[in-house]
N, C-alpha and C positions, 0 to 999 in steps of 0.2 A: 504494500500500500504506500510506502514512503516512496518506491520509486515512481511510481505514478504521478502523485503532487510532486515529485521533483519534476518529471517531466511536464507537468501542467504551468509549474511557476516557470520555468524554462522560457516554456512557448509565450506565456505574457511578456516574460522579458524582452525576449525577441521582438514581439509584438510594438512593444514600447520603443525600442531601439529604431525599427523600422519607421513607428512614425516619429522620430524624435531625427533621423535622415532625410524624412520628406520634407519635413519644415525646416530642415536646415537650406536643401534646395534650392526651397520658396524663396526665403531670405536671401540668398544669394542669386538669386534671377532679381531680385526686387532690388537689390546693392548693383549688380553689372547695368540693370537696366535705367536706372537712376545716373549712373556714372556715363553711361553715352547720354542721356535726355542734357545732363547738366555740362557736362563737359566734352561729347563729344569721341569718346572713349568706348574704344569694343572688348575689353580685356583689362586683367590686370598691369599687364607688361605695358601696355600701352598708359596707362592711367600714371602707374610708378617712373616711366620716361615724361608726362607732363609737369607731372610733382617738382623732377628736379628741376627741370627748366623752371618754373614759375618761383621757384625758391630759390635758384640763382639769380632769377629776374627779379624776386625783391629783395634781395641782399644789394644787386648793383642799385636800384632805386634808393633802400634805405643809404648805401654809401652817398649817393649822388648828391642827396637832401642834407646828409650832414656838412655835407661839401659845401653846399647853397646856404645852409645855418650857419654856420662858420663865417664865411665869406660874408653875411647879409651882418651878422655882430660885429665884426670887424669895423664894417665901413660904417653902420648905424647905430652901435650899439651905446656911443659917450651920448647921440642926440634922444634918446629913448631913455634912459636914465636919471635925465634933465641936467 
C-alpha cells in the first residue's frame, strides 16, 4: 500500500512540475515578446548586444554633460554665486 501513494504522490508531483514548466513558458513568450514590442529585439543575444550599446551610449552622454558642467562652472560659475 505504501508503494502505491508513493506512486500517487509521484505523479502529482510531476503533475505540478509540468505545470509549474508551462507557466514558466508563458512568462517567457510574455518577456521575448515585450522585449521586441518595446525595443525591437527577437532574442536574448540580441537584446544583451543593445544593452551594451545603450550603456556605452550613456556612459559617453553622462561623460559629455560632465564635460559641458565643468566647462559651463568655469566660465559662469563667480556670476551665479553673486
Amino acid at each position: 500500500m505504501a508503494e502505491i501513494r508513493d506512486i500517487e504522490r509521484l505523479k502529482r508531483q510531476i503533475e505540478d512540475l509540468k505545470s509549474e514548466i508551462a507557466q514558466a513558458k508563458g512568462a517567457r513568450s510574455e518577456a521575448l515578446r515585450n522585449l521586441e514590442e518595446e525595443f525591437g529585439v527577437k532574442d536574448l543575444i540580441e537584446a544583451k548586444t543593445l544593452l551594451k550599446k545603450l550603456t556605452k551610449k550613456e556612459e559617453e552622454s553622462k561623460a559629455e554633460f560632465e564635460e559641458a558642467l565643468t566647462e559651463f562652472q568655469d566660465l559662469y560659475g563667480e556670476r551665479l554665486r553673486g
